[in-house]
C-alpha positions as MATLAB code, in Angstrom:
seq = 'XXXXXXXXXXXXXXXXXXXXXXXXXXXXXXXXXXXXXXXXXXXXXXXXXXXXXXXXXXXXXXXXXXXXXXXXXXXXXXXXXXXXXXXXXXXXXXXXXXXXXXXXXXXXXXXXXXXXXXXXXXXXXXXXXXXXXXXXXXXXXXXXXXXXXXXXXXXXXXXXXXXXXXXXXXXXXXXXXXXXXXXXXXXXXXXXXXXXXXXXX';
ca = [
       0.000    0.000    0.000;
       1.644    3.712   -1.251;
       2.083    6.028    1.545;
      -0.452    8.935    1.184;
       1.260   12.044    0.514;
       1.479   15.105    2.817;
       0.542   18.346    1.460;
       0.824   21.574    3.273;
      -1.151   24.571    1.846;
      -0.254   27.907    2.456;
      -2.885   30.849    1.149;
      -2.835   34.541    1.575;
      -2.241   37.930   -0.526;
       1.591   37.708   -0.702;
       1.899   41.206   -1.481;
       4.483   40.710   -1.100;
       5.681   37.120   -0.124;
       8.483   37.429    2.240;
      11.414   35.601    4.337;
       8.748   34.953    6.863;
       6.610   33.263    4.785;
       9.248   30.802    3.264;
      10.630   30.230    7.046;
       7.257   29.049    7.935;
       6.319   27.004    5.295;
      10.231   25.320    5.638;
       9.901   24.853    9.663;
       6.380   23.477    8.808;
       7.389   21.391    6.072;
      10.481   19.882    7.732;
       8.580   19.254   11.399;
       5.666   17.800    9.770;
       7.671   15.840    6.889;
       5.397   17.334    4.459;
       6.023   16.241    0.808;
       4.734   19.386   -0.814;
       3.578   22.872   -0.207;
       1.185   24.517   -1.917;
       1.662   28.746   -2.086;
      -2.001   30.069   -3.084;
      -2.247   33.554   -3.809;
      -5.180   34.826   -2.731;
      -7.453   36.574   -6.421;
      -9.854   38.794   -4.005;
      -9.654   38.441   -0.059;
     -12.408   39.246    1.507;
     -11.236   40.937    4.458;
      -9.114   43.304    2.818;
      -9.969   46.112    0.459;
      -9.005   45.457   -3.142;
      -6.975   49.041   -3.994;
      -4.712   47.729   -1.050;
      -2.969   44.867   -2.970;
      -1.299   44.761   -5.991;
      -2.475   42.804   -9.121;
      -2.842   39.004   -8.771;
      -0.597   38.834  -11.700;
       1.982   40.280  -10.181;
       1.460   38.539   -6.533;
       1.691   35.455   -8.324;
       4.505   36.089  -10.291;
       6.640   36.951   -6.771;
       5.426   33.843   -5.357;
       6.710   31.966   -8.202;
       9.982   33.845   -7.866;
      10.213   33.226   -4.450;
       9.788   29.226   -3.927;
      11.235   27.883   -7.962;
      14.441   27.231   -5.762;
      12.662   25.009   -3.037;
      11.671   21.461   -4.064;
       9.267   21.167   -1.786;
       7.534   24.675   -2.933;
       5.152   25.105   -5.355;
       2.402   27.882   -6.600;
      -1.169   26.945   -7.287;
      -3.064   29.386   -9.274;
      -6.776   27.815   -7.845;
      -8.065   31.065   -6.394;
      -7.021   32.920   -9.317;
      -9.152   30.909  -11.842;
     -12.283   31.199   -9.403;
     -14.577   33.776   -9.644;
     -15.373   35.744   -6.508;
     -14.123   36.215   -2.872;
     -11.253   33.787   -2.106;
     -13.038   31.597    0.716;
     -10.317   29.392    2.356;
     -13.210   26.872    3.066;
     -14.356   26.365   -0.622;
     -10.219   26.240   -2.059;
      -9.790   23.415    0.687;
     -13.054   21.666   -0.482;
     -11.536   21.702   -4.124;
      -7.735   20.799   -3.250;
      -9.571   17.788   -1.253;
     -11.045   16.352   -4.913;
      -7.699   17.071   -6.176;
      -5.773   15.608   -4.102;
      -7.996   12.928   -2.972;
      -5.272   10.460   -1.253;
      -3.104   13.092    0.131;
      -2.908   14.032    3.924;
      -3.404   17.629    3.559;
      -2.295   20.048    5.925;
      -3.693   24.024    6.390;
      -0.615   26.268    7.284;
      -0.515   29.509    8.883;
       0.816   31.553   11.185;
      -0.071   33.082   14.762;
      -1.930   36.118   13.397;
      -4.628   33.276   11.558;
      -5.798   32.837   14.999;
      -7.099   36.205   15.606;
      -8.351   36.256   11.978;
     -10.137   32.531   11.465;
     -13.073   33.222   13.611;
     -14.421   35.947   10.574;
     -13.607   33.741    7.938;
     -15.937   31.428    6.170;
     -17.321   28.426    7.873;
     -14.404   28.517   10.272;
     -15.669   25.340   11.994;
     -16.360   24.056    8.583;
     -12.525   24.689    8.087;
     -11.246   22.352   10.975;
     -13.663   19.191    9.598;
     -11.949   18.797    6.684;
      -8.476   19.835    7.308;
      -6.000   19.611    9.608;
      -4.885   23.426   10.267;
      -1.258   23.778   11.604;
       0.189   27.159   13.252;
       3.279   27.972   13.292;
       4.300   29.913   16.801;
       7.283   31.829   17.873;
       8.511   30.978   21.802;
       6.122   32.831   24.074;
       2.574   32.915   22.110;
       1.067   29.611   23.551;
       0.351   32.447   26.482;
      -1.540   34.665   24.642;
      -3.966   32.100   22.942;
      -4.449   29.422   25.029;
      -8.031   30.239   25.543;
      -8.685   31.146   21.737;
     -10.918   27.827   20.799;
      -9.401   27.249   17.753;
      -5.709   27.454   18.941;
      -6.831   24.521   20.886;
      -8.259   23.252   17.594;
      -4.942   23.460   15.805;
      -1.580   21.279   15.898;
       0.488   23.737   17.032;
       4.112   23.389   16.127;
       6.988   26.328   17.872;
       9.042   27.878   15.155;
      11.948   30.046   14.855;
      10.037   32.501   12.848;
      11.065   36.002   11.583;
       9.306   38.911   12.680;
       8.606   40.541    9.229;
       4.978   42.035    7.264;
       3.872   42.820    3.969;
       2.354   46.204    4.684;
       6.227   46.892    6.302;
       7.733   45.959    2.812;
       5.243   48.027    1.028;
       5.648   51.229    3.804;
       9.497   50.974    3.066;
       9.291   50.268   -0.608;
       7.583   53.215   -0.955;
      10.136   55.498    1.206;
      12.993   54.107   -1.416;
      14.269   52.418    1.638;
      15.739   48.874    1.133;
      14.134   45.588    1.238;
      16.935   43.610    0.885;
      16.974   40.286    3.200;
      13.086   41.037    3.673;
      12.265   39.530    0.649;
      14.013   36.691   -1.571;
      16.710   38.418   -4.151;
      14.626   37.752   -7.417;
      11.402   39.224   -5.747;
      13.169   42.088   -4.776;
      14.524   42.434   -8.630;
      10.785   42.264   -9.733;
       9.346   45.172   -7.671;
      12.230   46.888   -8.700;
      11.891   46.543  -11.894;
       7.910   46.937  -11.979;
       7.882   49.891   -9.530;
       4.954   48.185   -7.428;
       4.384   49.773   -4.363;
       5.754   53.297   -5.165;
       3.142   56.405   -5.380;
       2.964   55.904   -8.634;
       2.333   52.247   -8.663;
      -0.092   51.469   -5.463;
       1.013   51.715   -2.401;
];
């Protein structure tokens, strides 16, 4: 009998992706022995206003960029085909009938658990996958009476303390991003001028 495959899957805007998302997903991946992990850009969150992100082209282009020198990474473009609000609930229902003999394996960070309980069918969520967070030394204090931390297979990390709205905020001052963000997707905003006032934010 084949060994089912594990499959983490790691959504959100990436705008941009940054160190702190590839140190999760590797932690993750390596504590979990995860075969695979799925990046999914995000086409139209819907907690977060639309003029605040760039262009999903662009996001997934730098997510590309970002894991072709991981193995273990790869970009699904699922959200991005489908119409609408990108509902983490429905893109796990359709990742189940496509991958319907792997293990798969919801990734995220701390900050999910102060988002989840607005999301879609959060309970939904935690029936058909198993979510994993990703904590830093010292946050098992702060949510240990958050219901769906207690939910969650929590796993401690080394993680880095970095955000995409930072990146943006010093892109836009001309300051540098360097060791923020992987070389090649700090090439591409360079060379497209994303977040500058003349290119969003």
């Amino acid at each position: 009998m084949n060994k089912k495959q594990k499959i983490g899957i790691l959504g959100g805007t990436f705008d941009p992706i940054h160190l702190g998302h590839l140190i999760l997903a590797e932690q993750l991946a390596e504590k979990l022995k995860l075969d695979k992990v799925l990046f999914i850009p995000s086409a139209s969150p819907p907690h977060k206003e639309l003029n605040l992100v760039s262009s999903a082209k662009d996001r997934l282009e730098m997510t590309r960029l970002a894991v072709e020198d991981n193995h273990l990474f790869s970009v699904s473009d699922i959200e991005l085909k489908r119409e609408g609000k990108s509902y983490t609930v429905i893109t796990i229902q359709k990742l189940k009938e496509l991958y319907p003999d792997s293990e798969l394996y919801l990734l995220g960070g701390s900050d999910i658990l102060d988002e989840i309980k607005i999301w879609r069918e959060p309970q939904k969520i935690y029936e058909l996958i198993r979510v994993v967070i990703g904590v830093r030394p010292g946050f098992n204090r702060i949510y240990k009476e958050n219901e769906f931390f207690k939910k969650s297979i929590i796993v401690q990390i080394n993680g880095l303390e970095v955000s995409s709205t930072r990146i943006r905020e010093k892109v836009k001052k001309g300051e540098s991003i360097k060791y923020l963000v992987p070389p090649k997707v700090e090439e591409y905003i360079k060379a497209t001028r994303l977040f500058t006032s003349s290119n969003g934010i």
